[in-house]
RODONU-452804 format. One line per 5 residues: number of its first residue (from 1); their letters; for each residue y, z, x of C-alpha. Coordinates in steps of 0.2 Angstrom, whole numbers, m for minus. Layout:
! residues N
NUM = A = Y Z X | ...
END
This chain:
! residues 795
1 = XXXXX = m361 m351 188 | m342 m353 182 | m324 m347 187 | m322 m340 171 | m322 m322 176
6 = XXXXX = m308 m328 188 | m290 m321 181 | m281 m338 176 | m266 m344 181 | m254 m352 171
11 = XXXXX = m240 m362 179 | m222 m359 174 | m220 m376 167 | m235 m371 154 | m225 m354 151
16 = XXXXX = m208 m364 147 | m216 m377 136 | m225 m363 126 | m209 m352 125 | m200 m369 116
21 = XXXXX = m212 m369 101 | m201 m360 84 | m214 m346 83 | m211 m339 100 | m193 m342 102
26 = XXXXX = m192 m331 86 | m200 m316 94 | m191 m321 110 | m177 m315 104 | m183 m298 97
31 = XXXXX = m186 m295 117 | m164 m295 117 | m159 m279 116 | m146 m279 107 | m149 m291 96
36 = XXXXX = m167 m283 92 | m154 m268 85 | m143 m280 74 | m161 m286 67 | m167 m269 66
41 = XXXXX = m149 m266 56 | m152 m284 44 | m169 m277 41 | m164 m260 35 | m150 m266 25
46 = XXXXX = m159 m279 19 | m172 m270 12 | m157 m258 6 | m149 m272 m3 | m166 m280 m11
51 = XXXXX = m169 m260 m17 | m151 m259 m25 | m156 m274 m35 | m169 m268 m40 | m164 m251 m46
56 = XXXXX = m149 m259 m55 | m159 m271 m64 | m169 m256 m71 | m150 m244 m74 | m145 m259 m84
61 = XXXXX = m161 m259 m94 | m158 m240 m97 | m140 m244 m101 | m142 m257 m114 | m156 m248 m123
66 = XXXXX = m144 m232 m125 | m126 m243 m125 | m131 m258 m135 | m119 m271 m129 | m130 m283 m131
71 = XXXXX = m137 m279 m147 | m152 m266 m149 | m170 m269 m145 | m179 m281 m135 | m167 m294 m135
76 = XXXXX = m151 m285 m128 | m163 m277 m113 | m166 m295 m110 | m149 m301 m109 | m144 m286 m99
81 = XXXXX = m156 m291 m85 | m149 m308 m85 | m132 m301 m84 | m135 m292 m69 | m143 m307 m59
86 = XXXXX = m129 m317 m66 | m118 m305 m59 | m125 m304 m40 | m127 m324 m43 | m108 m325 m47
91 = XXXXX = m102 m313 m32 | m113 m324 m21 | m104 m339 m24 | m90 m332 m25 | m90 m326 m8
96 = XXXXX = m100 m337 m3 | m91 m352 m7 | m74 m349 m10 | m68 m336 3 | m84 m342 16
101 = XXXXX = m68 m352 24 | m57 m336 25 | m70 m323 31 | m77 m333 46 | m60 m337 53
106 = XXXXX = m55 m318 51 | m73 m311 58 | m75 m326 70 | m69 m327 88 | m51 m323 89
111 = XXXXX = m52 m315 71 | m42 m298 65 | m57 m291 60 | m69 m283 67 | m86 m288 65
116 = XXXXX = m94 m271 68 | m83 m260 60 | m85 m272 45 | m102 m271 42 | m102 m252 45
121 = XXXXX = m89 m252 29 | m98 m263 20 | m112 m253 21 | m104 m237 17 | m96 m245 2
126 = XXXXX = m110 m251 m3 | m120 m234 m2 | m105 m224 m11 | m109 m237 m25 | m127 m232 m26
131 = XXXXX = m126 m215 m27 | m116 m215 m40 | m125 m228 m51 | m136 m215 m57 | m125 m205 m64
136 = XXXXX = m114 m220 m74 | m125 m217 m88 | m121 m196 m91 | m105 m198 m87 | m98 m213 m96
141 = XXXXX = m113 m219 m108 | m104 m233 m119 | m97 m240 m103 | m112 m236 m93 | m116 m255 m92
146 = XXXXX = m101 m264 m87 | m100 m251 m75 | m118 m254 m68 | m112 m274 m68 | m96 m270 m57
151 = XXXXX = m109 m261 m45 | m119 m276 m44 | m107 m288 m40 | m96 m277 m28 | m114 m276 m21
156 = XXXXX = m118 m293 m19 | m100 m295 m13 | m102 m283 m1 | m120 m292 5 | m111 m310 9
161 = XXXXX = m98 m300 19 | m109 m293 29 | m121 m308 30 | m102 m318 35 | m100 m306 51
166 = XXXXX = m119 m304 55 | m117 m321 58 | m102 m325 67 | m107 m308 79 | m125 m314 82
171 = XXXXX = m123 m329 92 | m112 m319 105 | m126 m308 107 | m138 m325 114 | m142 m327 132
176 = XXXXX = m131 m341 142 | m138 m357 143 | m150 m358 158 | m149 m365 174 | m148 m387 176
181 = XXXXX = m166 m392 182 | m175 m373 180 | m186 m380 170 | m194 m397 162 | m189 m396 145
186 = XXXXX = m176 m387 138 | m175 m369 131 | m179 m368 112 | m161 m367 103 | m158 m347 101
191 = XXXXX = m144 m353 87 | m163 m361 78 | m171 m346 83 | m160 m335 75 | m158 m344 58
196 = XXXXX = m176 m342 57 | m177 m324 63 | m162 m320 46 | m172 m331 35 | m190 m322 37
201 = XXXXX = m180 m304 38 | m171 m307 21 | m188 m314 12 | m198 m299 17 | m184 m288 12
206 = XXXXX = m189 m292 m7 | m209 m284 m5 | m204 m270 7 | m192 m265 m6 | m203 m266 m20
211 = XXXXX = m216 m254 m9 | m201 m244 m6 | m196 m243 m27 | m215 m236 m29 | m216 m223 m20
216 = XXXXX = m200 m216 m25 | m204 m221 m42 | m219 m211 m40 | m212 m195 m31 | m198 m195 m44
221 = XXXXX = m211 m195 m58 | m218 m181 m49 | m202 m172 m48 | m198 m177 m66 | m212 m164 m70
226 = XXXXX = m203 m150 m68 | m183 m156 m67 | m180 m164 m84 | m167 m174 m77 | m177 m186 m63
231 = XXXXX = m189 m187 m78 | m174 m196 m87 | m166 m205 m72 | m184 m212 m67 | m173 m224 m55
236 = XXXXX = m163 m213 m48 | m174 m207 m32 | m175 m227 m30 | m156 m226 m30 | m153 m213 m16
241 = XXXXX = m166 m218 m5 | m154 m238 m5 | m141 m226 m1 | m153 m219 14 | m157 m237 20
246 = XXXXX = m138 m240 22 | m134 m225 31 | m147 m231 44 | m141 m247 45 | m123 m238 49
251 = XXXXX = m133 m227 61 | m138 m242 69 | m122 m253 70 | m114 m239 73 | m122 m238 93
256 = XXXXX = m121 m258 94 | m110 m264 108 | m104 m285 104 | m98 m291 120 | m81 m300 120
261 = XXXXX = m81 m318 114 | m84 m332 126 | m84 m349 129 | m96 m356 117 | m111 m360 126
266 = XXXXX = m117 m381 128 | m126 m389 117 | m145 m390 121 | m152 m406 122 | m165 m403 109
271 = XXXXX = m150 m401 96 | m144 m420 96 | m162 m424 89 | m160 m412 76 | m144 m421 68
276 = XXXXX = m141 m438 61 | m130 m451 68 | m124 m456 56 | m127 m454 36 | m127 m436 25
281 = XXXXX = m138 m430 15 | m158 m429 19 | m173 m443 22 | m181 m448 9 | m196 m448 22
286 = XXXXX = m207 m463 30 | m215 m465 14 | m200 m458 2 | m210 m444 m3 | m198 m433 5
291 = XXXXX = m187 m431 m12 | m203 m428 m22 | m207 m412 m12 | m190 m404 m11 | m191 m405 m31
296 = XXXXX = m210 m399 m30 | m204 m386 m18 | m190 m379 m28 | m200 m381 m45 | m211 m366 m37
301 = XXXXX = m196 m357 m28 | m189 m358 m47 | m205 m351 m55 | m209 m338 m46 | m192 m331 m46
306 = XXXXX = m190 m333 m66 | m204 m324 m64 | m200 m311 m55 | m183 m307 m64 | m195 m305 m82
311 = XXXXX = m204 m295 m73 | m194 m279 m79 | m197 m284 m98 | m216 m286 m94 | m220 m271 m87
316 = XXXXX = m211 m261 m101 | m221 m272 m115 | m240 m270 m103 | m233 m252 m108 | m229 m247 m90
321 = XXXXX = m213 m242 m82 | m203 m244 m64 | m220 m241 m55 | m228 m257 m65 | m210 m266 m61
326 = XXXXX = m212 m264 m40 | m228 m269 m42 | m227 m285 m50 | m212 m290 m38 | m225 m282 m25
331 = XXXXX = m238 m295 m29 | m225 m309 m33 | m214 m311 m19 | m229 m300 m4 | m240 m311 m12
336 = XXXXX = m229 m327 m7 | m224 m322 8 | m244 m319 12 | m245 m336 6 | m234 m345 19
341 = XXXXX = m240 m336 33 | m261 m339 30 | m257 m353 21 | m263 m367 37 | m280 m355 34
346 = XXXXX = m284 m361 18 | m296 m375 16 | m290 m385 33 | m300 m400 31 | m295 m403 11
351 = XXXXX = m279 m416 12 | m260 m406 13 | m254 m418 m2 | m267 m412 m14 | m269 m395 m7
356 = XXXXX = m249 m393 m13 | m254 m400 m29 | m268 m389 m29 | m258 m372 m25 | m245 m378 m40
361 = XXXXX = m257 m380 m53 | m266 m362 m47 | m248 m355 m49 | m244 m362 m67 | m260 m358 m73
366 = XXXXX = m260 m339 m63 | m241 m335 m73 | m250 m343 m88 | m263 m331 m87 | m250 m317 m82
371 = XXXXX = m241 m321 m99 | m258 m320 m108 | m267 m305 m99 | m261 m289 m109 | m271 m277 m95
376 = XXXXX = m258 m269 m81 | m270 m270 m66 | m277 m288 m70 | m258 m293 m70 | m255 m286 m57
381 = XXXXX = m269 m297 m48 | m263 m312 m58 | m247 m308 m50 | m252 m307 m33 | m263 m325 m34
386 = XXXXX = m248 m333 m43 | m237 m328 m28 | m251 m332 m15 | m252 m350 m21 | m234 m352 m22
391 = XXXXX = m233 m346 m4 | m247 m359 1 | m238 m372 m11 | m220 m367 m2 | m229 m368 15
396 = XXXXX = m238 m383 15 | m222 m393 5 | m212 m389 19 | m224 m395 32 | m227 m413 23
401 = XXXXX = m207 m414 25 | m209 m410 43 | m221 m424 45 | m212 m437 34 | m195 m434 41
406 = XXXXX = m190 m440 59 | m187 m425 73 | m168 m429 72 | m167 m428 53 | m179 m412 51
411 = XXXXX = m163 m399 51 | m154 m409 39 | m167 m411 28 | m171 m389 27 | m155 m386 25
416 = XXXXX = m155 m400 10 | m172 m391 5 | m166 m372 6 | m153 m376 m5 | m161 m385 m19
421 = XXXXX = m172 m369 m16 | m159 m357 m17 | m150 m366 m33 | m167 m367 m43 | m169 m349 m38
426 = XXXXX = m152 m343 m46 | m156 m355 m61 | m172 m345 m63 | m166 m328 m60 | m155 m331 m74
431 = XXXXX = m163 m342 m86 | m180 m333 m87 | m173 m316 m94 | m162 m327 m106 | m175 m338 m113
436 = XXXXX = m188 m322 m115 | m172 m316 m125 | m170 m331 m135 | m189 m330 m140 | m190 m311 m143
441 = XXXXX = m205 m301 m149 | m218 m310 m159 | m235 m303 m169 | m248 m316 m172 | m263 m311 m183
446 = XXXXX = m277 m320 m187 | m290 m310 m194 | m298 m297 m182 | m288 m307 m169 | m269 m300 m164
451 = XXXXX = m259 m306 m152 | m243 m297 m148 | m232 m301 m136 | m214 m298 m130 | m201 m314 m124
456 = XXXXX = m205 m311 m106 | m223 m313 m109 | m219 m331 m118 | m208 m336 m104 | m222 m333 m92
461 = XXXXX = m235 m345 m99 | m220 m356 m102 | m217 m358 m84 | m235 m357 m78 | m236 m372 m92
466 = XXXXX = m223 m382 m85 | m229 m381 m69 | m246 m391 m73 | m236 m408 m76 | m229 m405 m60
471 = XXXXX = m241 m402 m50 | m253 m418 m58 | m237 m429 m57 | m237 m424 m37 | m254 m428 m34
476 = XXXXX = m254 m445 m45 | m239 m451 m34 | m242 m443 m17 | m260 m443 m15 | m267 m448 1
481 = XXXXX = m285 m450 m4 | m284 m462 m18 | m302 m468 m25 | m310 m452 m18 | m312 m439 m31
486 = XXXXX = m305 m422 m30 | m318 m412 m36 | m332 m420 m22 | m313 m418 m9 | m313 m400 m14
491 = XXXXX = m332 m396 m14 | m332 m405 3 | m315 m391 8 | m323 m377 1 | m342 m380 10
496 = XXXXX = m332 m383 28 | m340 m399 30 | m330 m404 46 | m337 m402 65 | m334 m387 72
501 = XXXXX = m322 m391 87 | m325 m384 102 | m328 m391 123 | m343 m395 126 | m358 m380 133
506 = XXXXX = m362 m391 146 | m352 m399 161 | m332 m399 162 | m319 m412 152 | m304 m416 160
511 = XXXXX = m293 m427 149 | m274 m435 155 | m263 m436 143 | m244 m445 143 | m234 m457 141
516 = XXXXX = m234 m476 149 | m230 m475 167 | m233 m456 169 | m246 m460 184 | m263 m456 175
521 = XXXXX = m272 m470 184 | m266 m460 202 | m268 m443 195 | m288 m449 189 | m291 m455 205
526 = XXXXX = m285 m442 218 | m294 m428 207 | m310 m438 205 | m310 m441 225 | m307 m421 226
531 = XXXXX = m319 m415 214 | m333 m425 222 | m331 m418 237 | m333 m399 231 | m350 m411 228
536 = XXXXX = m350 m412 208 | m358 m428 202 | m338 m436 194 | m339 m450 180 | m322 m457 177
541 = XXXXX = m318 m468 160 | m301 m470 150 | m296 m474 133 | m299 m487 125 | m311 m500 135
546 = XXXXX = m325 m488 143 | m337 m495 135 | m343 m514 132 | m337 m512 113 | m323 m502 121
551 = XXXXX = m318 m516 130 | m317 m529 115 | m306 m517 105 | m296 m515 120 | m294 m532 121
556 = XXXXX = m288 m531 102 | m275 m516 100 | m265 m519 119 | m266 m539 117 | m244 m543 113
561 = XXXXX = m251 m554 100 | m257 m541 89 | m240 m535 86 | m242 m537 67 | m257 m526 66
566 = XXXXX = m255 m510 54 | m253 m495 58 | m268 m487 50 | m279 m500 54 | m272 m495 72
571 = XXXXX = m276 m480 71 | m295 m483 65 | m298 m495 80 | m294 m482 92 | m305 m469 82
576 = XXXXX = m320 m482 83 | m319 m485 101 | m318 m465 103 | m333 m462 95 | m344 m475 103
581 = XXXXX = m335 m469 120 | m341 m451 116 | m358 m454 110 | m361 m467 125 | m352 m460 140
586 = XXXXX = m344 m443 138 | m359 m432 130 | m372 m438 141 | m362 m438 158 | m358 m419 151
591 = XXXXX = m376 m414 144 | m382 m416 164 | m368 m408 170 | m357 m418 176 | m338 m416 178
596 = XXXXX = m329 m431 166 | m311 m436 167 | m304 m448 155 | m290 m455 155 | m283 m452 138
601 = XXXXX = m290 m445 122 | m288 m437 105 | m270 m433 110 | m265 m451 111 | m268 m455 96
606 = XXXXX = m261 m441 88 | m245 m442 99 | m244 m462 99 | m249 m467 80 | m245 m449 73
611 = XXXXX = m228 m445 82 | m227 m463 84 | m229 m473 69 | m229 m467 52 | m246 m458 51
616 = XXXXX = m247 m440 48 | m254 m435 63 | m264 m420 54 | m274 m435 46 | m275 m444 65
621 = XXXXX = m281 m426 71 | m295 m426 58 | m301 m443 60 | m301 m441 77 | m311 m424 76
626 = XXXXX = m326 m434 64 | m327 m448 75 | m330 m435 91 | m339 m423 82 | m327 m411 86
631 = XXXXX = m326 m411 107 | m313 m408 117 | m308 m405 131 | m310 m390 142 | m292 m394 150
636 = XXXXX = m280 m406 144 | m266 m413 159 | m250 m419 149 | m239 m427 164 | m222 m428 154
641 = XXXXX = m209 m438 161 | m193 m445 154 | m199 m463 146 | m184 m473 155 | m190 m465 170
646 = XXXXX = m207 m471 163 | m203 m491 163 | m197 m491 179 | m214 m489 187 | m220 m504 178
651 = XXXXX = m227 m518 188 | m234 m529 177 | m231 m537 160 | m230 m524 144 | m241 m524 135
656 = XXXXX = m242 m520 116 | m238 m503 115 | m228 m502 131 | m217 m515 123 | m210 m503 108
661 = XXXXX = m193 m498 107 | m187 m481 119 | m187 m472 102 | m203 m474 99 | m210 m470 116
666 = XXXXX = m196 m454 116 | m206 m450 98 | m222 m450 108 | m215 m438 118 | m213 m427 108
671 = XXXXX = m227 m426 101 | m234 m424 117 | m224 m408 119 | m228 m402 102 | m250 m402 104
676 = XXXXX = m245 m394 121 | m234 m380 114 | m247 m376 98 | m259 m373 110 | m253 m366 128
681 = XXXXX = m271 m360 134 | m278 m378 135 | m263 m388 143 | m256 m389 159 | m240 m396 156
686 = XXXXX = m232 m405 173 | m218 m413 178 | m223 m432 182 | m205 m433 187 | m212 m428 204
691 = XXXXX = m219 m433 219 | m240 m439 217 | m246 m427 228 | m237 m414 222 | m242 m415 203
696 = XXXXX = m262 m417 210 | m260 m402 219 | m254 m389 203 | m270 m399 195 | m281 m392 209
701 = XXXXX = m275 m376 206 | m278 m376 189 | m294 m382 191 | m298 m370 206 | m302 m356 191
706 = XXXXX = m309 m367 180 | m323 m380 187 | m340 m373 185 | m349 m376 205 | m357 m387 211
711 = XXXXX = m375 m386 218 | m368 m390 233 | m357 m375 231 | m370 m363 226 | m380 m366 239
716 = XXXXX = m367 m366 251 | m362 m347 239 | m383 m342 241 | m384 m347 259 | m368 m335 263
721 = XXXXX = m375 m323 253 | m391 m325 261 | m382 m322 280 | m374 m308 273 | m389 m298 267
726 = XXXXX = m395 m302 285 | m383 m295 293 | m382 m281 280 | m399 m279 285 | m398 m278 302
731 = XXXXX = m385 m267 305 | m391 m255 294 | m408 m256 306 | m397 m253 315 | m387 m239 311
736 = XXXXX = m402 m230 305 | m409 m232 323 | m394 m226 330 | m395 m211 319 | m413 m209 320
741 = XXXXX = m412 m207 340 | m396 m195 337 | m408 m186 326 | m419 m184 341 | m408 m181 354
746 = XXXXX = m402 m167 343 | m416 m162 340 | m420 m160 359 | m405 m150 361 | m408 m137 349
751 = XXXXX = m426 m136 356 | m418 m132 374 | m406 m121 367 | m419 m112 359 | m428 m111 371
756 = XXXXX = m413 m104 384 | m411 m92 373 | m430 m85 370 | m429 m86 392 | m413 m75 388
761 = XXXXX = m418 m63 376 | m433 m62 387 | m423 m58 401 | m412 m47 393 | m429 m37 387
766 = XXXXX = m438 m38 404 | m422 m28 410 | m419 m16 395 | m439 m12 400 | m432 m10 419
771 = XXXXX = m418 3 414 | m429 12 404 | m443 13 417 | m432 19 430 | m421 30 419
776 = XXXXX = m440 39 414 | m443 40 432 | m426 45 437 | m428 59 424 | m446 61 432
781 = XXXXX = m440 64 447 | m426 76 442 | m438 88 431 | m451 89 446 | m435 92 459
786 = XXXXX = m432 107 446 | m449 112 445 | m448 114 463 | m433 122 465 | m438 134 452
791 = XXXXX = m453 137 462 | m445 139 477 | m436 150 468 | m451 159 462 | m457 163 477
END
């Protein structure tokens, strides 16, 4: 008998820490109203602007083929294309770099502009531009072109200027900083948060715009049927619903409020760790791989969106039209943002560093493939793999980083990665529809065999060919796994061969987690002493040294003079005497049932040589998983305190680890904070800053809903029960005698009262007899007092 179907209780120190990790601060801000309606405006527009794009790109293709400006026929379609992304590229940077300055001191605090009213006619400007597009070509068709390229970059102009003011009105729509000492840890930075938030809503912009090009593509075909001129403007439905999207996102902005500027709010703590002290430009890692997976990172970023801008001239030689084009970008860019968001699903137990290689050489050889394929819907499938392993690539690159950067470098080195992202993307946009215009259309035949193929086709299987070099050049200098083969790693990824992780069925694990000095040792004790007296057989043990084996390599990684130990032969030692502690100690207390509490586990070493040192803690996660056959704990305890507040409880000599540098121990911290956060459910989270009996207290009430009974308890449970069906019993004896004896009494008294009234009726017809007799003799009495006066009269 458990507590499970008891409501549980998180505390608000869990509730905090949880609401720090990136994922939920994102949507925390979605809870704002008004900033849920400027995201609601940045997503319409966004979509708006990735549609414009879009329908331009396929205007300029319409244009060149009638115009020829560029020269006729496949080549000056090509160049066309390239000239429109060159254009947006152009107005980007040229707002973007040269007036950025300008426009934020105009739109920021203080400016002359407002922000509002700026978007509001950047929006409208911008859906003047698109309605009109369409109609360049019958109005003006040797210009038809340059017209179409202005639109674009006014366009894009138009997008940095709103983008500028998005930006410098957001952050004044951002909840003040929170009260000193409201919680343990700090609020996740909103200004993080929100940088996030834009970057996700402008990257799904691009699929939700190509959904939105298909069906107008496909009503306008529709329409085209019977009006000749949608059937020759196939993009102009595309067009007007843009112009729809920006007249929502004027809607919107139109009923926004921005509340007057104030004093810009305090730093959070969180933000100094995010920031160099000194130095520019990113870390090359702890291993100096970082360098290696921006390029690899970009390499993909840069494919994918060479590809993408091709993608025009490949659906017209697959012998399709706008509705091929949406749904290659569809499967491209849905497929990559899919990617990143499932890509920690796929194969979890094959090694991050070869699963990137892996998801590169899948993409080159999926555009390869793309450029080979001459069937429309197997494209379109190759598409949509090419985009979903560039995703997964893109994802997993970006996590590596994480884990080889230190905290306080990680923002410097995304913003180092997003723009070598955003350069190679620009490079691609352009040089992909220039290069299939360089190659041109070419015939092979060779006998029965033909292959014929249009510049865009070439450049695809060019790219997906380029990307094979880099993705073995990767693997050969970052791999992880050396001497073990990756077909037997892969084979081993793809069968699931790792333990399935998971608490135990039997018993109850409690594990204490934190730094050095956080009061395990107390905390261990007190619970133990209060456990056993709910009457629960308790077996206490720690981390390492439980165990006589325990004990020698306790002896080995804590001893000062092992200070020149390496870090992975570290982290081994630990898993060793965590395996022999599990198999020995942990699983047979909990296959009887008993309650164990340990006194650290697989969270110290991912936290101490994972956070701490320069191991990847994934790879610490997974050793730690093998050794323990995947056991955890039913409920982790992380006691976080402030590590100078730590080393002011010690009482004896350091010892090994305790004798690292704050910087380290401060690392651990943080990592610490980090397990708890990805996983909310399993940890309490308290402050060790606190008084003992206070800490042990929130425990107990944690643990109040969790502990299974005792056999102590359950008796104690039955024998109440017991006592309560006896007196449930009795007093319904009870009551059923009480009623049974009003039953009779009332019984009784209907019998008397039916009797009283048979006596009465009775009565009542003895009396009626009475009348009636004396009435019959009264009228007796009367008929012979007649008779005799008739017979006296008679006579």
């Amino acid at each position: 008998m458990t507590r499970a179907e008891q409501p549980t209780v998180v505390s608000p120190t869990s509730d905090t820490l949880a609401a720090d990790s990136r994922e939920r601060a994102v949507r925390a801000l979605l809870r704002i109203p008004p900033l849920k309606r400027l995201w609601s405006a940045q997503l319409v527009g966004g979509i708006g602007d990735a549609l414009a794009l879009l329908v331009l790109v396929l205007l300029s293709l319409q244009a060149a083929v009638l115009e020829g400006s560029f020269g006729t026929g496949y080549r000056g379609a090509a160049f066309a294309v390239a000239a429109v992304f060159g254009a947006r590229i152009l107005s980007t940077l040229f707002f973007g770099a040269v007036l950025l300055g300008p426009l934020t001191s105009l739109t920021g605090p203080g400016g002359k502009l407002d922000r509002r009213w700026l978007m509001i006619g950047v929006d409208g400007l911008r859906l003047a531009l698109l309605v009109v597009a369409p109609l360049w070509i019958d109005w003006t068709p040797d210009k038809a072109l340059m017209m179409i390229l202005i639109t674009v970059f006014v366009t894009g102009a138009g997008e940095r200027l709103w983008a500028v003011a998005k930006d410098s009105a957001a952050p004044a729509l951002l909840p003040g900083p929170p009260l000193e000492g409201a919680a343990v840890r700090p609020l996740p930075d909103h200004l993080d948060a929100l940088r996030r938030l834009s970057l996700r809503t402008s990257f799904l912009a691009v699929p939700a715009a190509a959904v939105v090009l298909l069906v107008a593509t496909l009503v306008g075909n529709l329409l085209g049927s019977g009006l000749e001129w949608f059937s020759f403007h196939q993009a102009a439905l595309g067009s007007y619903v843009a112009a729809g999207l920006f007249s929502a996102s004027i809607s919107t902005l139109y009923f926004l409020e921005f509340p007057a500027d104030r004093t810009p709010r305090p730093r959070s703590p969180l933000e100094g760790l995010r920031r160099p002290a000194t130095g520019t430009g990113p870390d090359k890692g702890r291993t100096g791989a970082v360098p290696l997976l921006v390029a690899v990172c970009a390499s993909v970023a840069g494919a994918i969106a060479a590809a993408a801008a091709v993608s025009v001239l490949h659906a017209y030689d697959l012998g399709g039209g706008p509705a091929t084009f949406a749904l290659l970008i569809l499967g491209l860019t849905g497929g990559t943002a899919l990617g990143i968001r499932t890509a920690r699903h796929v194969l979890p137990t094959l090694s991050r560093r070869r699963l990137l290689a892996l998801a590169t050489a899948v993409t080159g050889l999926a555009l390869l493939a793309l450029g080979l394929v001459p069937d429309t819907a197997t494209g379109i499938a190759i598409a949509l793999l090419a985009g979903y392993a560039a995703g997964v690539a893109a994802n997993t690159g970006h996590t590596l980083i994480d884990q080889e950067t230190e905290a306080f470098r990680q923002a410097r080195t995304t913003e180092h990665l997003q723009a070598v992202v955003r350069v190679l993307v620009a490079l691609g946009a352009v040089a992909g529809p220039l290069l299939a215009a360089a190659i041109g259309r070419h015939r092979l035949v060779a006998g029965d065999f033909v292959f014929a193929h249009g510049g865009a086709a070439f450049t695809l299987m060019l790219l997906g060919a380029l990307l094979l070099p880099v993705a073995a050049f990767v693997l050969a200098r970052t791999d992880d796994r050396a001497g073990v083969p990756l077909r037997r790693d892969l084979r081993e990824a793809l069968r699931g061969d790792e333990p399935a992780v998971g608490p135990a069925a039997t018993g109850f694990f409690l594990a204490l987690e934190g730094g050095d000095g956080a009061g395990k040792s107390t905390q261990v004790e007190a619970l133990a002493d209060w456990i056993r007296s709910k009457g629960h057989e308790v077996v206490v043990t720690r981390e390492p040294g439980a165990t006589p084996i325990g004990k020698r390599l306790r002896s080995i990684l804590l001893d000062v003079s092992s200070a020149g130990l390496s870090n992975r032969a570290e982290a081994l030692l630990y898993a060793a005497d965590r395996a022999e502690h599990v198999d020995s100690v942990v699983r047979p207390a909990l296959e009887r049932g008993a309650i164990v509490i340990s006194d650290r586990y697989i969270d110290s070493s991912v936290a101490y040589q994972g956070a701490g040192r320069d191991l990847a803690p994934t790879e610490i996660a997974r050793i730690s998983r093998w050794a323990t056959s995947g056991l955890v704990p039913h409920l982790t305890v992380l006691l976080d305190v402030d590590p100078a507040t730590a080393r002011e409880r010690f009482t004896e000599a350091p010892d090994r680890l305790e004798s690292e540098p704050a910087e380290f121990h401060e690392r651990v911290r943080s990592g610490f904070l980090t397990l708890a956060a990805a996983d909310p459910t399993r940890y309490l989270v308290v402050d060790a800053g606190q008084e003992p009996e206070s800490i042990t207290t929130v425990v107990r009430h944690r643990l109040d809903q969790l502990l299974p009974l005792s056999e102590a308890e359950i008796e104690a449970i039955e024998e109440a029960r017991r006592k309560a069906e006896e007196e449930a019993r009795r007093k319904a004896e009870e009551e059923a005698a009480r009623k049974a004896e009003e039953e009779r009494l009332e019984k009784e008294r209907q019998e008397q009262l039916a009797r009283l009234r048979a006596e009465e009726e009775e009565r009542k017809q003895r009396e009626l007899e009475e009348a009636r007799r004396r009435e019959a003799e009264r009228q007796a009495e009367e008929a012979r007092q007649r008779a005799e006066e008739a017979r006296r009269r008679a006579e």
